[in-house]
Every structure is written in C-alpha cells, then in structure tokens.
NUMILUM-182634 format. One line per field, with one value per residue (C-alpha): x, y, z; residue in three letters. Coordinates in steps of 0.2 Angstrom, whole numbers, plus 2048, in hexadecimal, padded with zeros to 3 digits. Last residue first. Example, Ala and Ser with C-alpha at 12.3 -4.5 7.8 and 13.67 -1.06 7.14 Angstrom:
<recs>
east <- 844|83E
north <- 7FB|7EA
up <- 824|827
res <- SER|ALA
</recs>
This chain:
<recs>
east <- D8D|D8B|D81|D73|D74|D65|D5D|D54|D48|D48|D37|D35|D39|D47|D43|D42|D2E|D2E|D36|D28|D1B|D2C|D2A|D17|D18|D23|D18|D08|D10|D17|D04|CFC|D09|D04|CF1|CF1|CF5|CF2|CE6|CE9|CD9|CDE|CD7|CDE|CE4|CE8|CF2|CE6|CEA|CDF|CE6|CDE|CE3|CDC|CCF|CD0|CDF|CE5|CF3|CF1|CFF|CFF|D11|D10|D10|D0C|D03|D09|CFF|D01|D15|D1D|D2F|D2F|D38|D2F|D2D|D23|D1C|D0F|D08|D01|D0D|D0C|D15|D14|D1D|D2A|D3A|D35|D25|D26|D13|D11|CFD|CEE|CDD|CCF|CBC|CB1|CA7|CB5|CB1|CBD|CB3|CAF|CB0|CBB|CB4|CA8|CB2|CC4|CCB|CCF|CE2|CE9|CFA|D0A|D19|D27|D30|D3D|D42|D4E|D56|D67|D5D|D5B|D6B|D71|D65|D6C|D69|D70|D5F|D51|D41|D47|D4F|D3E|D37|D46|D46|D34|D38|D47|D3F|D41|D48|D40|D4C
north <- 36E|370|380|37E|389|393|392|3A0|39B|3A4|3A0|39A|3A3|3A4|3B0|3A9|3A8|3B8|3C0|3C0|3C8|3D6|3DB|3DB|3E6|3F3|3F3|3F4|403|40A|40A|411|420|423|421|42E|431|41F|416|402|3F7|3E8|3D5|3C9|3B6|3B2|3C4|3CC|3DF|3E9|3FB|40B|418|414|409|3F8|3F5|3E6|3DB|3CA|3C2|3AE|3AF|3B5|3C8|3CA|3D9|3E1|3ED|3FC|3FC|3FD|40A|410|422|430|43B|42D|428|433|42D|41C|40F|401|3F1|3EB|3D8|3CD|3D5|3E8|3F3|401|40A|41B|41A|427|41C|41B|41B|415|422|424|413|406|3F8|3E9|3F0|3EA|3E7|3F3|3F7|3F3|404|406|40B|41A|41B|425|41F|412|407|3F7|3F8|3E8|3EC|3ED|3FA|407|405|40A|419|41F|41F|42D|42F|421|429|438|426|420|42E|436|424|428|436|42E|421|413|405|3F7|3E5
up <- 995|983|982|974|963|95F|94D|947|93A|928|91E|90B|8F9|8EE|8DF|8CC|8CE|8D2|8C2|8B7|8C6|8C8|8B4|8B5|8C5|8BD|8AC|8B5|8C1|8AF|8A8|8B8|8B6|8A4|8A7|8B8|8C8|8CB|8D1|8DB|8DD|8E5|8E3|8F0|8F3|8DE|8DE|8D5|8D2|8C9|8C4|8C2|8B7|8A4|8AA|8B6|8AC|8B2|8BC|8BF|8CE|8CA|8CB|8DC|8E3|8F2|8F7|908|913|91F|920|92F|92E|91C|923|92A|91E|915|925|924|911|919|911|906|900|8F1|8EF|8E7|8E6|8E9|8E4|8F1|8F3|8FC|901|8FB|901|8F5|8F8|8EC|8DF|8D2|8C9|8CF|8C1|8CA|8DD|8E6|8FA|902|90E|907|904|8F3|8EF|8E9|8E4|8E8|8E3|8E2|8D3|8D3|8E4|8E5|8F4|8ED|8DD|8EC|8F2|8E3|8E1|8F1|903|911|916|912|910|905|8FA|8F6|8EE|8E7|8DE|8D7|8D2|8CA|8C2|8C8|8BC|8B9|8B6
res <- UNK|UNK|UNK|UNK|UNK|UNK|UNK|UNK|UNK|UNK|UNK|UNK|UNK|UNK|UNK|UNK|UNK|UNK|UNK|UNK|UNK|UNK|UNK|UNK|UNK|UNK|UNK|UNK|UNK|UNK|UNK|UNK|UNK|UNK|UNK|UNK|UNK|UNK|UNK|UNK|UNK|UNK|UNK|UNK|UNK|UNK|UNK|UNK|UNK|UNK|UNK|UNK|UNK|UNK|UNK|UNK|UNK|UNK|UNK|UNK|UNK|UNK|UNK|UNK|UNK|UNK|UNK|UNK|UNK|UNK|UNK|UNK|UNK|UNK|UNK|UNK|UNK|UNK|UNK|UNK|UNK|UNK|UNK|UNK|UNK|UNK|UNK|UNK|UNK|UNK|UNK|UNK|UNK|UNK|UNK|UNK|UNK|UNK|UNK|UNK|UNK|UNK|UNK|UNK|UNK|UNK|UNK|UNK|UNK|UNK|UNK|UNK|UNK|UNK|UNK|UNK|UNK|UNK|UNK|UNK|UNK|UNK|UNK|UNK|UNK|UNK|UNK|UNK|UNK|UNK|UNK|UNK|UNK|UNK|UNK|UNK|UNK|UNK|UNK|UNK|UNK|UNK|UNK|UNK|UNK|UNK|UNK|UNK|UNK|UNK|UNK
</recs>
C-alpha cells in the first residue's frame, strides 16, 4: 500500500475537520496534491510543452480512481468534484518529460504537471501501485431495492 505523505495528508485532512490520518488510510486515499492538468481545448497535445493551457486542481487518488477538485473548494471541504479518471487495469502512465505525467486510462488521455520531477515521480509511483491493485477491487452498481407493503 502508498503511503501519503504528511503534506499531502495535512492536505486532505484540512478539508475534512475532525479527521485523521487513520480515517484517511479507511477511505483508501493513497496520495493528494496539487496538479496541473491541461485543459481540454485543444485536445492533448503529444509532448505537454509549456505553451498549452493548464488548470491548477486538488487531486485525491483513492481505491480505483483520481478525482479532482477546483482549488476553492479546498477550504471548503471535497463536496462535488470537477472530474473523475478511472482507473482500470489497462490505466498507462508516463513521463511526458521530467514533470508532466500522461495518463491513459484506455477511454481518455490526461496530461497531469507537477510541481516538479520528484513529485511527478511519487504521483506515477502512487498511481502505479493503485492501477496493480484495481483489478483485486469489487466492481459493479448498488440498486436500492424497495420492499412492497403486504396488504
């Protein structure tokens, strides 16, 4: 299992009061932060060179997906979510260069940035280790049943 790192942890517990690192590890949060992500405009493009447009978003990796957030909500609490990647055993992550990530999930291709090459190396570590994992996950849909009055 990845660890969070603690700033990464502080990250994630400031959003949920009264939460600890334990409770953290229950809901499967394996790593969040800050990344970049290119906007979809013009669509990816092959090598995330500097002159695209990028989007700063707090990202939770967790069980079997990456969910972002816009940076407001951060002090606000992780209420709605902008996006979510799923991650399935097909999930492809590269180095695009030394801080950008390439993310191809099989339905999508993301461009992820990070701060910098160390922190782009432990995100593609992180979401290696949850891509190996996936396939051990249950997976399928809940449906509500309703129980019918006898009369």
């Amino acid at each position: 299992m990845v660890v969070i790192g603690s700033s990464a942890a502080a990250a994630v517990l400031s959003t949920c009061s009264g939460k600890t690192a334990g409770d953290a590890a229950l809901a499967g949060i394996t790593r969040a932060g800050t990344l970049l992500k290119q906007c979809p405009s013009g669509g990816p493009t092959a090598d995330a060179s500097d002159d695209v447009e990028w989007t700063s978003l707090f990202f939770v990796l967790n069980g079997h997906s990456l969910t972002y957030y816009p940076p407001g909500q951060r002090r606000n609490g992780l209420t709605t979510p902008s996006g979510d990647i799923l991650l399935t055993t097909s999930t492809k992550i590269a180095e695009a260069n030394p801080s950008v990530l390439r993310v191809n999930t099989g339905f999508e291709i993301i461009f992820l940035r990070a701060k910098d090459e160390d922190d782009a190396t432990e995100w593609k570590r992180a979401i290696e280790a949850t891509v190996d994992r996936v396939s051990d996950l249950p997976r399928g849909y809940f449906t509500k049943l309703h129980k019918r009055r006898r009369r």
